[in-house]
PDB file with one MODEL, atoms N, CA, C and O in Angstrom:
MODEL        1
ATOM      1  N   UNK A   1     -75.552 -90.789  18.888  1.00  0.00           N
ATOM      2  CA  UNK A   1     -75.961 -90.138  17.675  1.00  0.00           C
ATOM      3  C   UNK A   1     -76.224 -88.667  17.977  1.00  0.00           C
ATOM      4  O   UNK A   1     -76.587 -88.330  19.104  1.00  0.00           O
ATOM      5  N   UNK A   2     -76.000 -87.528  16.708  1.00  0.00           N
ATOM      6  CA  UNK A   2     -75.774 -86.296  16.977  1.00  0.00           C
ATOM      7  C   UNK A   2     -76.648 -85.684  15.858  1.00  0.00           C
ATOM      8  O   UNK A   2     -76.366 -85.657  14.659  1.00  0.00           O
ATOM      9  N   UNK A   3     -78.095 -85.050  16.639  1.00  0.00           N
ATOM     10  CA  UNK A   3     -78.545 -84.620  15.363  1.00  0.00           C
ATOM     11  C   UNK A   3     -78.303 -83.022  15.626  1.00  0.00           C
ATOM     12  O   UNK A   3     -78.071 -82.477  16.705  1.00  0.00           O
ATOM     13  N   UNK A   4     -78.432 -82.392  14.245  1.00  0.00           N
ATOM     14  CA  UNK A   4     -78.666 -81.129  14.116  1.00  0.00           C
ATOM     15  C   UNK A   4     -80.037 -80.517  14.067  1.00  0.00           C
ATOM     16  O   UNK A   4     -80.569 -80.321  12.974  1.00  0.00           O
ATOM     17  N   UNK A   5     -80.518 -80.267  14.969  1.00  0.00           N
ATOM     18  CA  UNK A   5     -82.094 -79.395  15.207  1.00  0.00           C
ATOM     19  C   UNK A   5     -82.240 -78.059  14.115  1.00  0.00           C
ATOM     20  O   UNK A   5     -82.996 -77.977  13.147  1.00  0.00           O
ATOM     21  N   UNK A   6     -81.267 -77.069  14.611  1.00  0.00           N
ATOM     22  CA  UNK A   6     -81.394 -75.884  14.383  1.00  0.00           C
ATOM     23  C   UNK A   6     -80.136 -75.459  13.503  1.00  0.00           C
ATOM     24  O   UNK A   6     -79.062 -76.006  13.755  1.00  0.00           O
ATOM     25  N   UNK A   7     -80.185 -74.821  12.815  1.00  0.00           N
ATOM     26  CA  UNK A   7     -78.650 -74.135  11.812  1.00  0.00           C
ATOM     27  C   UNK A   7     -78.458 -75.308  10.837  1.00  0.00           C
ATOM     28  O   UNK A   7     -79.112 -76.314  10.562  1.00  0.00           O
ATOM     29  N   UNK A   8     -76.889 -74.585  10.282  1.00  0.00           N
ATOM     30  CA  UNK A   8     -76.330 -75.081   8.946  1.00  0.00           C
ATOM     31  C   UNK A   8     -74.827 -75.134   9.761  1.00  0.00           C
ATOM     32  O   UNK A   8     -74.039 -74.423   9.136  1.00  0.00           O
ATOM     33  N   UNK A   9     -74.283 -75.657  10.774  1.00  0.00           N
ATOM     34  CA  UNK A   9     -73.091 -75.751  10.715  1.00  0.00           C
ATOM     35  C   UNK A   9     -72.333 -76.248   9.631  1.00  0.00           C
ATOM     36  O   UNK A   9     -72.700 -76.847   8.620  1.00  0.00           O
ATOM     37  N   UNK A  10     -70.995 -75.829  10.088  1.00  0.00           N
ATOM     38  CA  UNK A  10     -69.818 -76.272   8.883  1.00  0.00           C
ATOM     39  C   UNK A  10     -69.574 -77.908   9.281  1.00  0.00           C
ATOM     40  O   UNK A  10     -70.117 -78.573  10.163  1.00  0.00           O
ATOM     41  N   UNK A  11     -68.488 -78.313   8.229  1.00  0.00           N
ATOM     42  CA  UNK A  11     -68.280 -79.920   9.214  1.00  0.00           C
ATOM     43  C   UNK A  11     -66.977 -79.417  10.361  1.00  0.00           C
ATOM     44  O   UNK A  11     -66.600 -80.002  11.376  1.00  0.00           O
ATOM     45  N   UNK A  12     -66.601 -78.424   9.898  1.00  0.00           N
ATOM     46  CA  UNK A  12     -65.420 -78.244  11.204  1.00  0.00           C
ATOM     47  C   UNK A  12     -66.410 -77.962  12.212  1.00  0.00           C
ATOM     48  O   UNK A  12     -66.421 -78.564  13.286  1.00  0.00           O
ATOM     49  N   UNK A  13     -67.102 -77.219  11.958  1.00  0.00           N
ATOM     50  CA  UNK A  13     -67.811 -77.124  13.678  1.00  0.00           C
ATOM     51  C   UNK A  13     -68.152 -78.118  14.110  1.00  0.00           C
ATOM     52  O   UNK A  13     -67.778 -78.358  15.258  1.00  0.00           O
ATOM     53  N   UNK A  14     -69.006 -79.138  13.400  1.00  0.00           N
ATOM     54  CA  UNK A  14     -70.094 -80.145  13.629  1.00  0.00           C
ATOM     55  C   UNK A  14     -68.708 -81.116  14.331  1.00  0.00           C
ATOM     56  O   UNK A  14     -68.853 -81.413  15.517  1.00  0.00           O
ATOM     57  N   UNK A  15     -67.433 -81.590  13.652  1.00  0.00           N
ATOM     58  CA  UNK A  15     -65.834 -82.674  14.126  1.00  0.00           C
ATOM     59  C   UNK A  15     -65.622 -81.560  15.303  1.00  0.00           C
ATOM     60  O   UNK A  15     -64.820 -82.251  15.931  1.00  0.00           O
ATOM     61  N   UNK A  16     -65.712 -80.465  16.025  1.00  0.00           N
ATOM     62  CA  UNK A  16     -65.421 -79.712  16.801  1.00  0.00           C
ATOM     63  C   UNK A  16     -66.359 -80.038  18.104  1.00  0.00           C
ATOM     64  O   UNK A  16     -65.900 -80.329  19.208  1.00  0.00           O
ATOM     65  N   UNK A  17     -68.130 -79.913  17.699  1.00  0.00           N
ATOM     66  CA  UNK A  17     -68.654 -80.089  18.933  1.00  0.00           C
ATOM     67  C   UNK A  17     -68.661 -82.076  18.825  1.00  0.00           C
ATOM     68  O   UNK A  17     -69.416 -82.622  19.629  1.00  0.00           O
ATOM     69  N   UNK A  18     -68.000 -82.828  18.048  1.00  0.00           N
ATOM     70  CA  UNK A  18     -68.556 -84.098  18.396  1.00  0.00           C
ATOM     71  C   UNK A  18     -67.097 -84.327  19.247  1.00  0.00           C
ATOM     72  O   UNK A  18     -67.074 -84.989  20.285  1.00  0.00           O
ATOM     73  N   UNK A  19     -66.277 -83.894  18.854  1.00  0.00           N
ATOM     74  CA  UNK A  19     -64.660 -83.958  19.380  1.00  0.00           C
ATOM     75  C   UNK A  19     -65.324 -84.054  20.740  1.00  0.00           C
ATOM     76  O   UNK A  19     -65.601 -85.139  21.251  1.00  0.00           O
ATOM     77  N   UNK A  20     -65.649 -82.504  21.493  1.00  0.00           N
ATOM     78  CA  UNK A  20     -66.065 -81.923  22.689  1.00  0.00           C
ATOM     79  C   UNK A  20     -66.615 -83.032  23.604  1.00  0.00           C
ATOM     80  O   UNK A  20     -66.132 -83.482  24.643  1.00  0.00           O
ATOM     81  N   UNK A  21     -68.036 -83.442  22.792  1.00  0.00           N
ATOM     82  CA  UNK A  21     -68.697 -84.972  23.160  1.00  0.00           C
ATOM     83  C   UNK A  21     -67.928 -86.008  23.629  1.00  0.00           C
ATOM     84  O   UNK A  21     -68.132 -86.391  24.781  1.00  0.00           O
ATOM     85  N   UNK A  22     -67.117 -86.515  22.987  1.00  0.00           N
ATOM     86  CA  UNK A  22     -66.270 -87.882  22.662  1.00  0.00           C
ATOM     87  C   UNK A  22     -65.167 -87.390  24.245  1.00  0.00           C
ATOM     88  O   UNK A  22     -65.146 -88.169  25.198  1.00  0.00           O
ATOM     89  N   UNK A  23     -64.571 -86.421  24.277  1.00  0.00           N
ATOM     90  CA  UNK A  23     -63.623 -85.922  25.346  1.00  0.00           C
ATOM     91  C   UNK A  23     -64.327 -86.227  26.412  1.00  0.00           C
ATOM     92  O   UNK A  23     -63.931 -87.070  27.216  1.00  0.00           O
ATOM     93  N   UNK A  24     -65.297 -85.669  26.528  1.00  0.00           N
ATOM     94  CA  UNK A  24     -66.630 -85.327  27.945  1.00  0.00           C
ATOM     95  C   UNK A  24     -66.571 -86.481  28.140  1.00  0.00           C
ATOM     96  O   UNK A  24     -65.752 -86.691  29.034  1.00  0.00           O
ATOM     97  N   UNK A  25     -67.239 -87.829  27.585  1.00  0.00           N
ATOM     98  CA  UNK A  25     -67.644 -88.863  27.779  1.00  0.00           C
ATOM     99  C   UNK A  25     -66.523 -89.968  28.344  1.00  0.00           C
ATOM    100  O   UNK A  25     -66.643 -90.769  29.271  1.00  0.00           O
ATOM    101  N   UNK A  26     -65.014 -89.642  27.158  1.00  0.00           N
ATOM    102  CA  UNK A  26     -63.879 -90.399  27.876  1.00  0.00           C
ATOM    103  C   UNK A  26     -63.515 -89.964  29.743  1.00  0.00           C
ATOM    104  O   UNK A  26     -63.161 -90.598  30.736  1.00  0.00           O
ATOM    105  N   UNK A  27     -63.835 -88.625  29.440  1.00  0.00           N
ATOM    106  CA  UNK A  27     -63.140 -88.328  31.123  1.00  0.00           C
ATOM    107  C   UNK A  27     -64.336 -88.978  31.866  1.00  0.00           C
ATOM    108  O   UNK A  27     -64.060 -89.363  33.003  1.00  0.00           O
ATOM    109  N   UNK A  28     -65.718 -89.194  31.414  1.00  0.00           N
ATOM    110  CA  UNK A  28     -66.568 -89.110  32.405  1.00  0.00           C
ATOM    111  C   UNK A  28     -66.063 -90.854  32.959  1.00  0.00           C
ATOM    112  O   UNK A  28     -66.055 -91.252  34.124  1.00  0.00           O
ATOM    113  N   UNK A  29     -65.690 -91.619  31.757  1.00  0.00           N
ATOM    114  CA  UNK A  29     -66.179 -93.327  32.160  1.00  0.00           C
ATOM    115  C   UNK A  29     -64.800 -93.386  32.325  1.00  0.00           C
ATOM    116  O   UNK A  29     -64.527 -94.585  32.261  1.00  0.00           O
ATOM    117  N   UNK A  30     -63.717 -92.704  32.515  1.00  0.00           N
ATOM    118  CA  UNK A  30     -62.386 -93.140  33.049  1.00  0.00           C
ATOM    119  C   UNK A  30     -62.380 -92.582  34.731  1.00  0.00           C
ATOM    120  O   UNK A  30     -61.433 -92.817  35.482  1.00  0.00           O
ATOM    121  N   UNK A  31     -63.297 -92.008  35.042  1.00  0.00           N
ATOM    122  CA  UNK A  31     -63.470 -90.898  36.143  1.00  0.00           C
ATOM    123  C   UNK A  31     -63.676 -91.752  37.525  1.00  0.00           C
ATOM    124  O   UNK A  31     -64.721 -92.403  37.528  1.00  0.00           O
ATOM    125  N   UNK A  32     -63.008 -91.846  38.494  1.00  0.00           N
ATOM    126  CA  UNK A  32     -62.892 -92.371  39.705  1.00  0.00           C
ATOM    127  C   UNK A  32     -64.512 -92.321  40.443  1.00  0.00           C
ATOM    128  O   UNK A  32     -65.164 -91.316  40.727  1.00  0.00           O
ATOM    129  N   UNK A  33     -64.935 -93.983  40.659  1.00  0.00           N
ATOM    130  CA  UNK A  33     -66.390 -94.009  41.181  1.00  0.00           C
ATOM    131  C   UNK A  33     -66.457 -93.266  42.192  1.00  0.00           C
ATOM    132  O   UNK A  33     -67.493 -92.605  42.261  1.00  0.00           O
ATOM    133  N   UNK A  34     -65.370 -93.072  43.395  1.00  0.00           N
ATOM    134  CA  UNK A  34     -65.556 -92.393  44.787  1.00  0.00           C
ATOM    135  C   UNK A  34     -65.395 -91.016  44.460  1.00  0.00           C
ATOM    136  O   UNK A  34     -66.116 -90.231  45.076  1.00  0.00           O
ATOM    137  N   UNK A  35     -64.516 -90.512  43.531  1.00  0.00           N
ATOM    138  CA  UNK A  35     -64.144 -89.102  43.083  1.00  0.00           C
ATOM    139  C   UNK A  35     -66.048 -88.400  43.144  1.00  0.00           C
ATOM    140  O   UNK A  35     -66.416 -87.631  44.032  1.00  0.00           O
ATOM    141  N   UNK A  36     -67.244 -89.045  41.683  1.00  0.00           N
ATOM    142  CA  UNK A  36     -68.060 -89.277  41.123  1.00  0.00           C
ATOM    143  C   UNK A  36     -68.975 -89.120  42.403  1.00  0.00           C
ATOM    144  O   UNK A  36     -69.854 -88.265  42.288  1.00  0.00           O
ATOM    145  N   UNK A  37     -68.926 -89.685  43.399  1.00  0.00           N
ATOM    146  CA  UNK A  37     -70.081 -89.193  44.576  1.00  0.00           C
ATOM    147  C   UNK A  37     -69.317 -88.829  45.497  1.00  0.00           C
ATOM    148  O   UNK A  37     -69.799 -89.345  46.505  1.00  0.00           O
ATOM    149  N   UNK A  38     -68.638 -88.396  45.712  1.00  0.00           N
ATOM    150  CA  UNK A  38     -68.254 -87.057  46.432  1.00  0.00           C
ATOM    151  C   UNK A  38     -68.923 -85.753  45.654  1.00  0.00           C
ATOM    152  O   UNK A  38     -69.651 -84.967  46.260  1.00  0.00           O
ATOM    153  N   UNK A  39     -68.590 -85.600  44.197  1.00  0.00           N
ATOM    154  CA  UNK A  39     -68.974 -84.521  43.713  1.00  0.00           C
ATOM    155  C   UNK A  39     -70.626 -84.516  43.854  1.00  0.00           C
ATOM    156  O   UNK A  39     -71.345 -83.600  44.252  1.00  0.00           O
ATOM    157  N   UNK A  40     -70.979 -85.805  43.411  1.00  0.00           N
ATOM    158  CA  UNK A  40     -72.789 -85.856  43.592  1.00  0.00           C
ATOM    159  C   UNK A  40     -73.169 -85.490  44.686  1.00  0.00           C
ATOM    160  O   UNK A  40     -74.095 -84.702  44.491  1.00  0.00           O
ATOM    161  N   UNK A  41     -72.944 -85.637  45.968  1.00  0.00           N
ATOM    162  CA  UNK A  41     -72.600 -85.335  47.380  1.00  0.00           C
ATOM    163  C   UNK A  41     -72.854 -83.519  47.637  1.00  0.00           C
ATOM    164  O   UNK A  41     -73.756 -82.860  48.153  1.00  0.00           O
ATOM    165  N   UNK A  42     -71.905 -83.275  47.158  1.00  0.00           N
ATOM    166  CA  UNK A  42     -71.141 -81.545  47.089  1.00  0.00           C
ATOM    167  C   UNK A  42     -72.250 -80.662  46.039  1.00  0.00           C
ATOM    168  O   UNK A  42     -72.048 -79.506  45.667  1.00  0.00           O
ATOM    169  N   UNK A  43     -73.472 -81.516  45.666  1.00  0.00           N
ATOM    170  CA  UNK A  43     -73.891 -81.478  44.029  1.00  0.00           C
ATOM    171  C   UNK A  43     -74.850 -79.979  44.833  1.00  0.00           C
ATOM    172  O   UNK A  43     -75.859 -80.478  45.332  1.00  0.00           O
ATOM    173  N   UNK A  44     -74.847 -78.664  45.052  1.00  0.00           N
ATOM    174  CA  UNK A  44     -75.630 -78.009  45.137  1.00  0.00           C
ATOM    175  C   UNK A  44     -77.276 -78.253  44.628  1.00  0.00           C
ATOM    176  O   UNK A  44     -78.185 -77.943  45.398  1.00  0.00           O
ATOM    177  N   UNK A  45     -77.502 -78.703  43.577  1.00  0.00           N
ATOM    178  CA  UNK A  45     -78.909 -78.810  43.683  1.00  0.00           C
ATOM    179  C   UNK A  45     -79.719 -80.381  44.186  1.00  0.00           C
ATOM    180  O   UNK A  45     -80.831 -80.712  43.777  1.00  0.00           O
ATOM    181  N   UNK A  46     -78.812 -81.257  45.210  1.00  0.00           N
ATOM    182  CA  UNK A  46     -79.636 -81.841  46.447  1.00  0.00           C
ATOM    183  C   UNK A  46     -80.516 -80.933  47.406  1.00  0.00           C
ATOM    184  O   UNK A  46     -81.516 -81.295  48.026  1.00  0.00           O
ATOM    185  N   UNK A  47     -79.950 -79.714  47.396  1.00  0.00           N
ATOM    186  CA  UNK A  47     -80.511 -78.768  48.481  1.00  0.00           C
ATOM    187  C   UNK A  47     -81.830 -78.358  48.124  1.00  0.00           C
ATOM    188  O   UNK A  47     -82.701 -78.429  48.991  1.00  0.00           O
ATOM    189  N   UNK A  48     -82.212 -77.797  46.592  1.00  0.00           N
ATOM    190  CA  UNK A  48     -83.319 -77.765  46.009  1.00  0.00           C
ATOM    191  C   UNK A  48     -84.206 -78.415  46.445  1.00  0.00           C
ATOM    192  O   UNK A  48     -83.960 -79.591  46.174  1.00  0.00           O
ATOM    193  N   UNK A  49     -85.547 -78.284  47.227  1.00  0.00           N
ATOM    194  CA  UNK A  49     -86.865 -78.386  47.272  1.00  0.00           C
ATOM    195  C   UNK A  49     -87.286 -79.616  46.052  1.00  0.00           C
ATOM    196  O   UNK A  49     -87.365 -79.441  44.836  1.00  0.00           O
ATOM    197  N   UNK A  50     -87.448 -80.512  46.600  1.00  0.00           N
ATOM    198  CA  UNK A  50     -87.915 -81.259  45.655  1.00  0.00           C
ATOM    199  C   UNK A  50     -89.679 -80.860  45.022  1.00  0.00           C
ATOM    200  O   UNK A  50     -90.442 -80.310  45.815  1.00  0.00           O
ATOM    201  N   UNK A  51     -90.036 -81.099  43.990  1.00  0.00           N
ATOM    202  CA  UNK A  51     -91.361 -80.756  43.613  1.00  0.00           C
ATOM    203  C   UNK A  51     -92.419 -81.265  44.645  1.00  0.00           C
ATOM    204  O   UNK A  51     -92.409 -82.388  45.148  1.00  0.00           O
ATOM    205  N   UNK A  52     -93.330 -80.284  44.887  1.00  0.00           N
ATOM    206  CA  UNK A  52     -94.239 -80.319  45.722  1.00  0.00           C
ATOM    207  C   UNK A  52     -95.612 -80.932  45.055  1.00  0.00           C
ATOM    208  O   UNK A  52     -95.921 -80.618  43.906  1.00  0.00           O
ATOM    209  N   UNK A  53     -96.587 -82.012  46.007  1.00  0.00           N
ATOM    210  CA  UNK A  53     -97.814 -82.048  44.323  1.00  0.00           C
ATOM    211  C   UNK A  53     -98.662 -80.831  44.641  1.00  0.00           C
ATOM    212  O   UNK A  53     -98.684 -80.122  45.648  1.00  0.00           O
ATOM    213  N   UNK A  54     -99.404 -80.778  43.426  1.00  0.00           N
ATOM    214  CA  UNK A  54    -100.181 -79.622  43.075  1.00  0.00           C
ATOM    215  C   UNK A  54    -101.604 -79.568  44.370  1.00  0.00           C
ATOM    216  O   UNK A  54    -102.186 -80.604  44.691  1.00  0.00           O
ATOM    217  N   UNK A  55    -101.780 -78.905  44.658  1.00  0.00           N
ATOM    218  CA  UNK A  55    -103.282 -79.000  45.910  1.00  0.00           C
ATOM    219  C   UNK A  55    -104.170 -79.662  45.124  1.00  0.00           C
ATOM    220  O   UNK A  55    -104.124 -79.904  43.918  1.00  0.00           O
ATOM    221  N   UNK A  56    -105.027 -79.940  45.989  1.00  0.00           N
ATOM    222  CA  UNK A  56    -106.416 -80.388  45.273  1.00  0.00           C
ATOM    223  C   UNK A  56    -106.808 -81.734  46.029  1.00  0.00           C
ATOM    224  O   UNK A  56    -105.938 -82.263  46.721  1.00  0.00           O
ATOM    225  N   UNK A  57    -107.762 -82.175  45.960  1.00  0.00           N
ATOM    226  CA  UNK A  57    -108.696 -83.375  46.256  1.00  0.00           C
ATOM    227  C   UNK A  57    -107.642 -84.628  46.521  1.00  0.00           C
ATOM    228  O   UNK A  57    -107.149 -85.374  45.674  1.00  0.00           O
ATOM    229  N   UNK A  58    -107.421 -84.631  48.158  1.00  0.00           N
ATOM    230  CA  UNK A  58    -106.748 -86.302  47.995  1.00  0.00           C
ATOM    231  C   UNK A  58    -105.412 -86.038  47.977  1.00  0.00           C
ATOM    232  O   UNK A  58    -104.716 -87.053  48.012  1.00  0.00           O
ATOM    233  N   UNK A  59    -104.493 -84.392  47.909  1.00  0.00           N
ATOM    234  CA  UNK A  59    -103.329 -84.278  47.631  1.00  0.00           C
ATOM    235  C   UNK A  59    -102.439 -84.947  48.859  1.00  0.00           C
ATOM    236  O   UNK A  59    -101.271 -85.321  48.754  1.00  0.00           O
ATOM    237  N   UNK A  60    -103.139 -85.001  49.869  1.00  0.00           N
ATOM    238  CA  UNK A  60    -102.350 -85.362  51.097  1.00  0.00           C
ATOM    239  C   UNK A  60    -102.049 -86.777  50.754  1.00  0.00           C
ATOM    240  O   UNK A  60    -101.134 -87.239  51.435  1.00  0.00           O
ATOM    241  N   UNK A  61    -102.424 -87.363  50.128  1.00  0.00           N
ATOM    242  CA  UNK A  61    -101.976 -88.601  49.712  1.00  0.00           C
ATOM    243  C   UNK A  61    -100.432 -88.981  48.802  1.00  0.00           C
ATOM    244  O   UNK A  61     -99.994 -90.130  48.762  1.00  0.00           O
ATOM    245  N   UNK A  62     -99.719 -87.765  48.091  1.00  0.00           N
ATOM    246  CA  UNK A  62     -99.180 -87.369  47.457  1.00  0.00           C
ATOM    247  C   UNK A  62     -98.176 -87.044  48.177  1.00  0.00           C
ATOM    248  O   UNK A  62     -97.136 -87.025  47.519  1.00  0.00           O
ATOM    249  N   UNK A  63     -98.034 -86.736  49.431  1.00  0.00           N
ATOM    250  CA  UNK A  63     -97.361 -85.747  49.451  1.00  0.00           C
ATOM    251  C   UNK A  63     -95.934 -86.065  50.439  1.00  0.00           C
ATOM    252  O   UNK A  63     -95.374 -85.261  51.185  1.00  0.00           O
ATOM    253  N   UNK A  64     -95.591 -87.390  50.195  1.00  0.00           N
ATOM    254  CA  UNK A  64     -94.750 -88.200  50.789  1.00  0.00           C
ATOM    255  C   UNK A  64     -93.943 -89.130  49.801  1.00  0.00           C
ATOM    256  O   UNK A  64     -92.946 -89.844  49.913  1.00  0.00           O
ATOM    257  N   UNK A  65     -94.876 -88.780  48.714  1.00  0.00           N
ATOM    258  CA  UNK A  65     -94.229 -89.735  47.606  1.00  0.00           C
ATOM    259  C   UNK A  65     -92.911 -89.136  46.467  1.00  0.00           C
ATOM    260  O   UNK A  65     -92.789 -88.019  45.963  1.00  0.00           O
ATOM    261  N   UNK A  66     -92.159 -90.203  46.345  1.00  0.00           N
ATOM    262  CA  UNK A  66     -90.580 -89.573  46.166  1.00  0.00           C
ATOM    263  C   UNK A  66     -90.934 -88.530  44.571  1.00  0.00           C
ATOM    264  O   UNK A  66     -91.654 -88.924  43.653  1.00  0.00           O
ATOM    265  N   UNK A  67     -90.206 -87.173  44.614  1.00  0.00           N
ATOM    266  CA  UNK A  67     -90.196 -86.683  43.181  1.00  0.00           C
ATOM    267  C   UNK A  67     -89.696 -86.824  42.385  1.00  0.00           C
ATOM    268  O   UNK A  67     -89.993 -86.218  41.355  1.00  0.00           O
TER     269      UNK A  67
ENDMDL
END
């Protein structure tokens, strides 16, 4: 389901971005499982720092636990 938040699109836009949707989604579930984690793999933000917990009272308890 596709809501509209913000604006007055036309219906050509609105059949334009659901088109977009519907495309995205066919390539995604026709898309080779090994292809799919290779890219997850290659995914630049694994490298990202996972969230740290906030300091405070007891944080050391925290601070092993998955983000």
């Amino acid at each position: 389901m596709i809501k509209v938040v913000r604006g007055n699109p036309t219906p050509e836009e609105l059949a334009a971005a659901v088109a977009v949707v519907q495309a995205r989604a066919a390539a995604a579930a026709s898309a080779d499982p090994e292809a799919r984690d290779v890219s997850e793999w290659s995914d630049p933000a694994r490298l990202v720092p996972r969230r740290l917990p906030h300091p405070g009272p007891k944080a050391w308890r925290t601070t092993f636990w998955p983000g």
